[in-house]
C-alpha positions in Angstrom: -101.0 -23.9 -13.9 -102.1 -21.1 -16.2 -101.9 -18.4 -13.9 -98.4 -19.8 -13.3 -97.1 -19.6 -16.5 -98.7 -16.3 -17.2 -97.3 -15.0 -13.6 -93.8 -16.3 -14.7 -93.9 -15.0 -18.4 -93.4 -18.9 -19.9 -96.1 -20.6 -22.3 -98.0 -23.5 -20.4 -96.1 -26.0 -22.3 -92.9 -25.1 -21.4 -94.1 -24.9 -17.5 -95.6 -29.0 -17.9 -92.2 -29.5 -19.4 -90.7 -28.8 -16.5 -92.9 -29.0 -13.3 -96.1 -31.9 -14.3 -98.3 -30.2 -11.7 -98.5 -27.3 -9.1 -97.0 -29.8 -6.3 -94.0 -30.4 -8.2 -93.4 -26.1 -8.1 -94.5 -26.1 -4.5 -91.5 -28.9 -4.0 -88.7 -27.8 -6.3 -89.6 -23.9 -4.4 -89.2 -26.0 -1.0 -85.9 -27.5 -2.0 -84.1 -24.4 -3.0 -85.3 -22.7 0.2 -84.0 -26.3 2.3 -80.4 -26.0 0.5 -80.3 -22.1 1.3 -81.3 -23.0 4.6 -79.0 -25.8 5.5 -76.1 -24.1 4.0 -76.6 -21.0 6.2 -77.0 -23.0 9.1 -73.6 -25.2 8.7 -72.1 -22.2 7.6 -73.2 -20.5 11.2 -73.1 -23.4 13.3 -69.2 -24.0 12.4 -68.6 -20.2 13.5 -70.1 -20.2 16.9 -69.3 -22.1 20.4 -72.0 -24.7 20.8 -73.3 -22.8 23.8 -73.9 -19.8 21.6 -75.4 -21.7 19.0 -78.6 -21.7 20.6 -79.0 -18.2 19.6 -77.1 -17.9 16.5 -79.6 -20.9 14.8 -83.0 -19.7 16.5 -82.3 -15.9 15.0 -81.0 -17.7 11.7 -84.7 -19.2 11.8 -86.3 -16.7 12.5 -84.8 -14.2 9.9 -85.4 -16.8 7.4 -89.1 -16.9 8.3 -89.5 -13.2 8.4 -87.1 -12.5 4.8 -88.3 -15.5 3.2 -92.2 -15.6 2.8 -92.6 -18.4 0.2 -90.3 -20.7 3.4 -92.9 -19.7 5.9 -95.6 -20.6 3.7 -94.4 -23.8 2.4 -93.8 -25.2 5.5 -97.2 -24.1 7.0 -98.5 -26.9 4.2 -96.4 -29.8 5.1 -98.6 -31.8 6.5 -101.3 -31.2 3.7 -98.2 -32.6 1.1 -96.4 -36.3 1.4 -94.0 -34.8 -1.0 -93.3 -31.8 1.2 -93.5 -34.2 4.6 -90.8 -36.3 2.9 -89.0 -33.3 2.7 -89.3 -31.8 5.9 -88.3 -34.9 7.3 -85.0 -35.1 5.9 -84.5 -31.7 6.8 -85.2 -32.5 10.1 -83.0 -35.6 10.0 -80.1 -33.6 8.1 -80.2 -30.4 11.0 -80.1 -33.2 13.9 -77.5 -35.2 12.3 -75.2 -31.8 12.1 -76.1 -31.0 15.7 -75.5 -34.4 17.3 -72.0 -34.4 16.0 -71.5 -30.9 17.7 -72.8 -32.4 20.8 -71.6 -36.1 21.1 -67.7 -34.4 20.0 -68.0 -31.7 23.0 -70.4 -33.9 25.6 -69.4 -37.3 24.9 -70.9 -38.8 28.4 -74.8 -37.3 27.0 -76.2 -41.0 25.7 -76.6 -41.6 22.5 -79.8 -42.4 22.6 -80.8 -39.5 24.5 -78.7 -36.9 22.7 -80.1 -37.8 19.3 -83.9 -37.6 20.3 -83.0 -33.5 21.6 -81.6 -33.1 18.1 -85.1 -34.3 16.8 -86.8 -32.3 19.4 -85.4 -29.2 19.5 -85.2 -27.8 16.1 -89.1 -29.2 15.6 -89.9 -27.9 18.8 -88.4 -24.2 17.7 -89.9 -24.5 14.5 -93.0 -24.4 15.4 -92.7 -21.6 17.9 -91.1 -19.9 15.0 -93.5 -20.6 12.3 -95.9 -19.0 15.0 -93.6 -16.1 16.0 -93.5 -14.9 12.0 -97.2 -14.3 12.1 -97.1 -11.9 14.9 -96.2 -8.7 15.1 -93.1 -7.6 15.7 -93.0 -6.5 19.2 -94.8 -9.8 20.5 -92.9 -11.9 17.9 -89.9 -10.9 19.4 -90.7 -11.7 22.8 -91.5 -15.3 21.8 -88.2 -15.8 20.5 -86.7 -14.5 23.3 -88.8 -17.2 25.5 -87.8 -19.8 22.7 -84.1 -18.8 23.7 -84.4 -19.0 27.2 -86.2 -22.8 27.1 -83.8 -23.9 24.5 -80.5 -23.2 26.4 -82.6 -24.7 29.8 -83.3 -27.5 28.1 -79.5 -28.0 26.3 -78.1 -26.9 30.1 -79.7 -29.9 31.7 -79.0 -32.2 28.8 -75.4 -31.6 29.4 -75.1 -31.7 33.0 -76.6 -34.4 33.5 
């Protein structure tokens, strides 16, 4: 917590005014970087076809993984953190809950039941291929999003048409 305060130019008090421990920075950093993230993906999602999405929300992702470093590294932690778990959950929960309504309002014969375990499973599922996809290098990195892409829409394809 020292180096902390030092780092951000505020005495130690102030800093335990604020934040009792280095979890409670680690969250509060992880909240800003959820609210940025969820507003840019609403934002985009209402902008784009639903078949187009697909690629709008997994370049979104992984822009916000390359640009945003502290995101990336927060996230890599989650499991280590009940706080941060917590979080990522309702993250989770509030992405699906966006994409189910986009799918149940243009595929209303999908089940319910069904359609609201791919909006669990494909944004955790692309997460983690994106979370590995920032630690590569460019050139590769870019070719697992591409594959991303392509099992994505597969997946969304036969969701639909069934």
């Amino acid at each position: 917590m020292s180096a902390i305060a030092r780092q951000s130019g505020m005495s130690l008090a102030s800093l335990y005014r604020y934040f009792p421990n280095k979890v409670a920075i680690v969250k509060a950093i992880a909240e800003r970087h959820v609210e940025k993230m969820e507003t840019a993906l609403r934002e985009r999602l209402g902008e784009v076809l639903l078949v187009d999405a697909v690629d709008v929300l997994i370049e979104l992702f992984y822009e916000f993984y390359r640009t945003e470093p502290a995101y990336a590294a927060i996230w890599s932690g989650v499991e280590a953190m009940p706080e941060l778990r917590e979080l990522d959950l309702r993250e989770l929960y509030n992405n699906a809950r966006d994409l189910d309504a986009r799918l149940s309002e243009e595929y209303p014969h999908i089940p319910d039941e069904r359609r609201w375990n791919a909006c669990l499973a494909v944004p955790r599922s692309a997460g983690s291929v994106l979370r590995l996809a920032a630690t590569l290098p460019e050139e590769q990195a870019r070719a697992l999003v591409f594959e991303l892409k392509c099992m994505v829409r597969a997946y969304l394809k036969e969701l639909i048409c069934e």
